[in-house]
C-alpha positions as MATLAB code, in Angstrom:
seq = 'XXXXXXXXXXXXXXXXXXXXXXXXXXXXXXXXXXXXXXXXXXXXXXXXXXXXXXXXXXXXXXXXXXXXXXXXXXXXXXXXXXXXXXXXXXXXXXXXXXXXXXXXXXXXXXXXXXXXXXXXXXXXXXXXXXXXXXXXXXXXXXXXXXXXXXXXXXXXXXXXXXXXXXXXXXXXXXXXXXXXXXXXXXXXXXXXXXXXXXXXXXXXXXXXXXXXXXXXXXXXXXXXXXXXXXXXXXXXXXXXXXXXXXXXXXXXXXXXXXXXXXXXXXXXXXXXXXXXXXXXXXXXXXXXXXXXXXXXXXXXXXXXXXXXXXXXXXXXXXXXXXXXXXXXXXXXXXXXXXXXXXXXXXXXXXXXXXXXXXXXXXXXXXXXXXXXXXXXXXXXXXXXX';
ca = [
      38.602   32.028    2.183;
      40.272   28.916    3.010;
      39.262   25.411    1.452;
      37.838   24.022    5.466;
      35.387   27.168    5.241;
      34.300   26.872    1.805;
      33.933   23.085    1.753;
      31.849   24.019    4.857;
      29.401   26.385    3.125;
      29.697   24.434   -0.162;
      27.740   21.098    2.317;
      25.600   23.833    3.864;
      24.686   25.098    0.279;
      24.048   21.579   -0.984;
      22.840   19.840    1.907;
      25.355   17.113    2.723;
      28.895   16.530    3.167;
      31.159   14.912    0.882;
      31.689   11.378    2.248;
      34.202    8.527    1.755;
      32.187    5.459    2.619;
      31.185    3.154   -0.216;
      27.920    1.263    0.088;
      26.761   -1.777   -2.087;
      23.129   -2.940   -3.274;
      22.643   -5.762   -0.324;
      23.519   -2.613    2.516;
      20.372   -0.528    1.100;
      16.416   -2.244    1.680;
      15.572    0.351   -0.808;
      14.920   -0.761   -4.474;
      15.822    2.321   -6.230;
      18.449    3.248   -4.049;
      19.453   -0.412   -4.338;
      19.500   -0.058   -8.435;
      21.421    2.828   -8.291;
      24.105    1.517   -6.310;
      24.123   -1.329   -8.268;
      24.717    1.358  -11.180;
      27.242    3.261   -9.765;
      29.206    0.092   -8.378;
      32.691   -0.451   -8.899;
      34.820   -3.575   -8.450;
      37.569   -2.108   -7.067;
      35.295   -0.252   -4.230;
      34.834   -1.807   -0.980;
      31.628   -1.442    0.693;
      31.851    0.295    3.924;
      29.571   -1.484    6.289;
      29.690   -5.063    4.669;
      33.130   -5.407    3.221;
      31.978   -7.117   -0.150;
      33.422   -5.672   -2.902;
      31.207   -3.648   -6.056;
      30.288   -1.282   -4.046;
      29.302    2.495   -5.261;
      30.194    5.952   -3.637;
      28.123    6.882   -1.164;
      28.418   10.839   -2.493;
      26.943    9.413   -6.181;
      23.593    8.640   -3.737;
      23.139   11.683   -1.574;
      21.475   13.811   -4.380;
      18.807   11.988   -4.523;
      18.089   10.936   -1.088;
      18.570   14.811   -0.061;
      16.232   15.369   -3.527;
      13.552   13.519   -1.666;
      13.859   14.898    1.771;
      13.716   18.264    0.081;
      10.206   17.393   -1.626;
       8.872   16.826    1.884;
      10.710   18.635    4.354;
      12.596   21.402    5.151;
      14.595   23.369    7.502;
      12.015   25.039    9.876;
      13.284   28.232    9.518;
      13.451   28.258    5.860;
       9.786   26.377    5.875;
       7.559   29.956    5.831;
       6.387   28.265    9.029;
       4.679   31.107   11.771;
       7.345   32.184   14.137;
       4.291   31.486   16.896;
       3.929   28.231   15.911;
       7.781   27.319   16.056;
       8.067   28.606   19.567;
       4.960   26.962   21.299;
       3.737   23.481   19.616;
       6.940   22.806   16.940;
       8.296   19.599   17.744;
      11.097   18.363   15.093;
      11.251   15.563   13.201;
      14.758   14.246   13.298;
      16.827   12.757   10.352;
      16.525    9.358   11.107;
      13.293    9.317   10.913;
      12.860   11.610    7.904;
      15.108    8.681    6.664;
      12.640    5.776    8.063;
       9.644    8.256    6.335;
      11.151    8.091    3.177;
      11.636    4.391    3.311;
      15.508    4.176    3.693;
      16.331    1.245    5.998;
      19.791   -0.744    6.292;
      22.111   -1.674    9.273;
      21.943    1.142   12.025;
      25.877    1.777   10.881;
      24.651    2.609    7.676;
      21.710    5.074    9.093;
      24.196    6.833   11.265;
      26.824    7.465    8.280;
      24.008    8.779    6.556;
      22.501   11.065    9.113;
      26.243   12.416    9.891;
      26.563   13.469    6.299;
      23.246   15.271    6.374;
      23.877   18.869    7.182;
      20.261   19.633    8.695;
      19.024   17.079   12.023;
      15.499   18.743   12.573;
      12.978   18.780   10.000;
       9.608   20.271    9.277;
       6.892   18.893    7.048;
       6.888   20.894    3.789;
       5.802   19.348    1.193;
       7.928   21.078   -1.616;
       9.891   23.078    0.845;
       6.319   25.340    2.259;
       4.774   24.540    5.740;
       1.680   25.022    4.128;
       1.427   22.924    1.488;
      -0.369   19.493    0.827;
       1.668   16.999   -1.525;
      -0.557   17.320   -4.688;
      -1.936   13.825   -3.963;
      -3.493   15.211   -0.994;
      -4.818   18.430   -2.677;
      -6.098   16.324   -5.117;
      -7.842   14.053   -2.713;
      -9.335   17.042   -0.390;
     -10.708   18.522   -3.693;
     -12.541   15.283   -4.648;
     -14.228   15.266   -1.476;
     -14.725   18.819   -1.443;
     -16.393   17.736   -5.103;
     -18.378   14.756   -3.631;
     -19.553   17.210   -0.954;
     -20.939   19.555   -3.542;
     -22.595   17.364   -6.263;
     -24.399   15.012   -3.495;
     -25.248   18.010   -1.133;
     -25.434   21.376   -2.938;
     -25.568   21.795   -6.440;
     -26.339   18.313   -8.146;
     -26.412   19.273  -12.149;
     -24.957   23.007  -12.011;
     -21.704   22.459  -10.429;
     -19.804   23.594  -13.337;
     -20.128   26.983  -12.593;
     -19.008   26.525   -9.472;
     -15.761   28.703   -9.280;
     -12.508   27.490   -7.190;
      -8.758   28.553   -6.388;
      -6.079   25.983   -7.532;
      -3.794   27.338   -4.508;
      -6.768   26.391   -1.694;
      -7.070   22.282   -1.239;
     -10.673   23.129   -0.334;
     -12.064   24.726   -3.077;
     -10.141   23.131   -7.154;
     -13.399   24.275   -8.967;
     -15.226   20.913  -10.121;
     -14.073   21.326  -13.909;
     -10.578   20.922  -12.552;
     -11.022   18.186  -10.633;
     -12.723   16.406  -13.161;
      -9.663   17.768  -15.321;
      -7.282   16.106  -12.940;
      -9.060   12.707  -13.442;
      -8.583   12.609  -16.465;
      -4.827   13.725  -16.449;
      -4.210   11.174  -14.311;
      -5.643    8.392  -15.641;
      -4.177    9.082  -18.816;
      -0.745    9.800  -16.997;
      -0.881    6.124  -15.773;
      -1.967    4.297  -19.093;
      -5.208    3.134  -17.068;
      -7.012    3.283  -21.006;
      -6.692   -0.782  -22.016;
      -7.648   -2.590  -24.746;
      -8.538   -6.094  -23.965;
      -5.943   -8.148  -25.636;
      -6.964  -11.821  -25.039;
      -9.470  -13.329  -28.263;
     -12.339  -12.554  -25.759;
     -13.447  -12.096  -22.272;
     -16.409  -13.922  -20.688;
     -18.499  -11.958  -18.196;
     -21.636  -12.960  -16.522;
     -24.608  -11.145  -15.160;
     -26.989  -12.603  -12.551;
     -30.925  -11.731  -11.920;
     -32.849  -13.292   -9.675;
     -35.657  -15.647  -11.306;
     -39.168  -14.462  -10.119;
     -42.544  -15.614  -12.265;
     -43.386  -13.707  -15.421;
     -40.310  -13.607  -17.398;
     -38.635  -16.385  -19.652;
     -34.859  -16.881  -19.566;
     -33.655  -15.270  -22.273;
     -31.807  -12.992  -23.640;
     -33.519   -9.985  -23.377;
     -34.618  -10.515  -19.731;
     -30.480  -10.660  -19.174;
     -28.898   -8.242  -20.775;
     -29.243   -4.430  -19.287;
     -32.784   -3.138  -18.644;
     -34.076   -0.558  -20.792;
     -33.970    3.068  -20.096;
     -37.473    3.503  -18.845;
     -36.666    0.488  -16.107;
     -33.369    1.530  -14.921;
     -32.725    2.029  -11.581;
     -29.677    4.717  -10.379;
     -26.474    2.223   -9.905;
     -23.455    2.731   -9.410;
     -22.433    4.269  -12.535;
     -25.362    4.795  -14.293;
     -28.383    7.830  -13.461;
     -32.353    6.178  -13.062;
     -33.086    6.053  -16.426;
     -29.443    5.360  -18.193;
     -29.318    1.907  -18.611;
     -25.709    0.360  -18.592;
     -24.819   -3.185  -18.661;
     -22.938   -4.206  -15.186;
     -21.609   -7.971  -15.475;
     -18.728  -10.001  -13.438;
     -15.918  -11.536  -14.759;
     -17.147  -14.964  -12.597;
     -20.707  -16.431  -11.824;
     -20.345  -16.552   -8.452;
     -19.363  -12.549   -8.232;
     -22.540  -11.714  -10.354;
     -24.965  -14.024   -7.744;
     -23.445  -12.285   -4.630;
     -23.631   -8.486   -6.600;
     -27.697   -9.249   -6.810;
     -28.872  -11.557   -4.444;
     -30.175  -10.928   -1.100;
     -31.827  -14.385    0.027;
     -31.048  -17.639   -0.955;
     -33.210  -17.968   -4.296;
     -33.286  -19.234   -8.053;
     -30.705  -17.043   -9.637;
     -30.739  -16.961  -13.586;
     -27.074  -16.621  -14.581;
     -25.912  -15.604  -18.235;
     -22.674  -15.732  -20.090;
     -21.628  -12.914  -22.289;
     -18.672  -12.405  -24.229;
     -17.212   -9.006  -24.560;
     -14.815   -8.947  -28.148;
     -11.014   -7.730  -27.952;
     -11.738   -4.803  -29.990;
     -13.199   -3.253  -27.012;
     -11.191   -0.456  -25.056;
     -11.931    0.171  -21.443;
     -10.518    2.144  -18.365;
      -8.978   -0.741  -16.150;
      -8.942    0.658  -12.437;
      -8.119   -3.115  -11.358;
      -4.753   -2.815  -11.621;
      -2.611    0.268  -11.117;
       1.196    1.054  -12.288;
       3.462    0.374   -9.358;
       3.865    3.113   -7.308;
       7.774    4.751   -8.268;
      10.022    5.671   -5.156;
       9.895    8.771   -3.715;
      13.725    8.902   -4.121;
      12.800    8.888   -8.497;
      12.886   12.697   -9.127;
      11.278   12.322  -12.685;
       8.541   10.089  -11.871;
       7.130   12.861   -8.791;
       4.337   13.543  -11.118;
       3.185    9.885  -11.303;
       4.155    9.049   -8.317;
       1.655   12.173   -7.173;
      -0.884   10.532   -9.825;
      -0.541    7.152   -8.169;
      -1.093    7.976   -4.866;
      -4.190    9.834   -5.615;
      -6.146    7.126   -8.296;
      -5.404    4.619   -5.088;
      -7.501    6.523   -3.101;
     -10.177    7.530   -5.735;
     -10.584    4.388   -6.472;
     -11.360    3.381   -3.171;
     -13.477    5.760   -2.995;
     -15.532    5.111   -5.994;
     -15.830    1.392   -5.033;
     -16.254    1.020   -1.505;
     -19.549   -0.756   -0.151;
     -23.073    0.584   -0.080;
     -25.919    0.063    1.639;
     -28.759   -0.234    0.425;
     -31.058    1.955    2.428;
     -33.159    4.105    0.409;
     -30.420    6.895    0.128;
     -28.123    5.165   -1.720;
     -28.706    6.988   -4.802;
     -27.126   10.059   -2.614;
     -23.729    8.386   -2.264;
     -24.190    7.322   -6.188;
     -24.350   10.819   -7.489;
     -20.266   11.620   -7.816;
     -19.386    7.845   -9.596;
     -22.425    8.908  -12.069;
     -20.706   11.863  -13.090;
     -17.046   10.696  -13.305;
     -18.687    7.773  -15.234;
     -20.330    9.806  -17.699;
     -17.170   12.250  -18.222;
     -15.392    8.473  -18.758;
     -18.157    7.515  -20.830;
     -18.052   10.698  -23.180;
     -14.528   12.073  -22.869;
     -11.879    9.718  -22.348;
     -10.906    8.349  -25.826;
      -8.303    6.509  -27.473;
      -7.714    6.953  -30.996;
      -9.964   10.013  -31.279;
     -13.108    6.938  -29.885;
     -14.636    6.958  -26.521;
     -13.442    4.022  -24.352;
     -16.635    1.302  -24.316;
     -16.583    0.702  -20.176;
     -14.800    0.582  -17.126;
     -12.991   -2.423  -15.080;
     -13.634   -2.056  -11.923;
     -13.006   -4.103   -8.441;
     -15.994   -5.709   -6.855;
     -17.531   -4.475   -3.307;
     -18.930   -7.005   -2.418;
     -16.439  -10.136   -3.149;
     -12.803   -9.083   -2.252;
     -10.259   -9.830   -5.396;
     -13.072  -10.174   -7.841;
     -13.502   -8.041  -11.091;
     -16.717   -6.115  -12.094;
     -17.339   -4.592  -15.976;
     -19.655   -1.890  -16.623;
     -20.211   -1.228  -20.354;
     -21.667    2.023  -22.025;
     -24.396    2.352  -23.623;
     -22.425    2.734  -27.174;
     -21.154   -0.453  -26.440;
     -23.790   -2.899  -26.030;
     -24.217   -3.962  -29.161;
     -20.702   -5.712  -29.024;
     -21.453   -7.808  -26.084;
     -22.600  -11.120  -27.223;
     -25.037  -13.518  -25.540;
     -23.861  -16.740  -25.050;
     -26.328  -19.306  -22.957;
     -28.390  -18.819  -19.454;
     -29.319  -21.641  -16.551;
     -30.757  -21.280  -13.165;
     -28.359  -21.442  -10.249;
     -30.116  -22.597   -7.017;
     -27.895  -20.744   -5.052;
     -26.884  -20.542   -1.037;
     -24.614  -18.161   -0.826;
     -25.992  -14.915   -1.412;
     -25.366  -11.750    0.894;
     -27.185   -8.720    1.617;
     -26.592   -6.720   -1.353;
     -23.776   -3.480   -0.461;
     -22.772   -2.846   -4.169;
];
């Protein structure tokens, strides 16, 4: 075989051809790609499309750019997609675009060196090289609705046994979904313990006659009085509370009114899943971060999920159903040093960049009352919590 034919089936084999160009850090706007160029660099290499010097072989970055392509797309052919299919609706996706998917940008010189060296032009979705398949983010998501679906609409306290095939997006039995939670939350170091001497949170209640301000009338109501909320069943007190007053008036009120407004302080001994802030998202060209990447993607939009607006219309405690039970498997399950965590951080729905506690029942007795006033307040907002 001569060496033209086998370097030929050697790029085929691989993906890419062997390339002389050199690129440096400032010819890449993407930050991995960036760092690794910046890693591979050498002095005495001249960048090929800005002439600076330190630049790194362009052949040291086309594993893991072709990595990445390969975790979302593939050949058509080679895809498993229907032969039917590829003759009548197929339309491909080119490589500069795959490249523009993926997040690659640079000068159009670059780009075009890039696509050149790629062996494939015309892509298929396929998310780990099958037509068929959903990047696990995705199957994760569909199952959660498929779960939410279930709990609210058909079975509301036997779901357990409700069996399910981890190969159909539709149908992750509920036990593995909740599994999944839980895998990635721990996956992403969401379990906190609060690490400033204390945290002051406030909860709000409007002042009607026939109750003092005190204590008791502020912390959470008792079990026979509790209403379904967000993360707590009718008749499952928890304490909710807002990291500022004004968050805690607009979570309760409904008509400008006397608002009674208390301070608690929460100690730093308490642990607590923190959905407020979320790792930052690796690059899809980062082979061994796929898994939290995948993890990532998928608390971003659970979380949205769990804390989008609303309304209150008489059905609410419908929509509350699923955040009750992923509460309670929080409340009972997730643990750090062999101890349940004491509550979750969670954003607000109702004031955009605000912070909202809720603390477990196991908990209250380390939140500490600190003073009350009355707030004649103006700025409250039909309640969507």
């Amino acid at each position: 075989m001569g060496r033209a034919k086998h370097d030929m089936i050697e790029a085929q084999e691989r993906g890419w051809r062997h390339s002389s160009h050199h690129v440096c850090k400032n010819c890449i706007e993407e930050d991995f790609l960036s760092v690794l160029a910046n890693r591979f660099a050498s002095p005495q290499n001249t960048c090929s499309f800005c002439g600076e010097n330190d630049a790194a072989p362009l052949d040291d970055l086309m594993p893991f750019i072709i990595g990445a392509i390969g975790r979302s797309y593939n050949e058509p052919s080679a895809s498993g997609m229907p032969l039917e299919y590829m003759k009548e609706a197929f339309e491909c996706t080119s490589t500069e675009e795959v490249l523009y998917n993926l997040g690659i940008e640079g000068g159009s010189d670059f780009i075009d060196v890039l696509v050149e060296n790629i062996e494939n032009d015309c892509w298929a979705d396929a998310p780990d090289g099958y037509f068929f398949n959903s990047h696990k983010h995705e199957y994760w998501q569909y199952s959660w609705q498929h779960f939410c679906n279930l709990v609210k609409h058909q079975k509301r306290y036997f779901f357990h046994f409700e069996e399910g095939d981890e190969y159909d997006s539709e149908n992750m039995s509920p036990t593995t979904m909740l599994a999944r939670i839980s895998d990635a939350i721990h996956d992403s170091a969401l379990i906190k313990t609060i690490s400033a001497p204390e945290q002051k949170v406030y909860r709000a209640r409007i002042k009607t006659n026939g109750w003092e301000l005190a204590e008791e009338e502020l912390r959470q109501p008792p079990n026979e009085l509790a209403n379904a909320g967000r993360m707590n069943p009718a008749g499952i007190g928890f304490f909710y509370a807002a990291e500022n007053e004004e968050t805690a008036i607009k979570e309760v009120c409904r008509q400008i009114a006397e608002v009674a407004v208390a301070e608690f302080i929460i100690p730093n001994k308490l642990t607590f899943l923190d959905l407020t802030e979320l790792p930052v998202l690796p690059s899809v060209f980062e082979e061994n971060a796929y898994q939290q990447r995948q993890y990532i993607l998928f608390l971003k939009g659970f979380i949205c999920d769990i804390t989008k607006p609303i309304t209150k219309d008489g059905k609410e405690h419908i929509e509350y159903v699923p955040t009750q039970i992923v509460s309670e498997l929080f409340a009972n399950y997730l643990k750090i040093d062999d101890a349940p965590i004491d509550g979750i951080r969670f954003p607000s729905s109702v004031d955009q960049g605000a912070v909202n506690w809720v603390l477990f029942p196991h908990a209250f007795e380390k939140i500490k009352f600190v003073n009350a006033k009355i707030v004649q307040t103006s700025i409250c907002i039909k309640s969507k919590i």
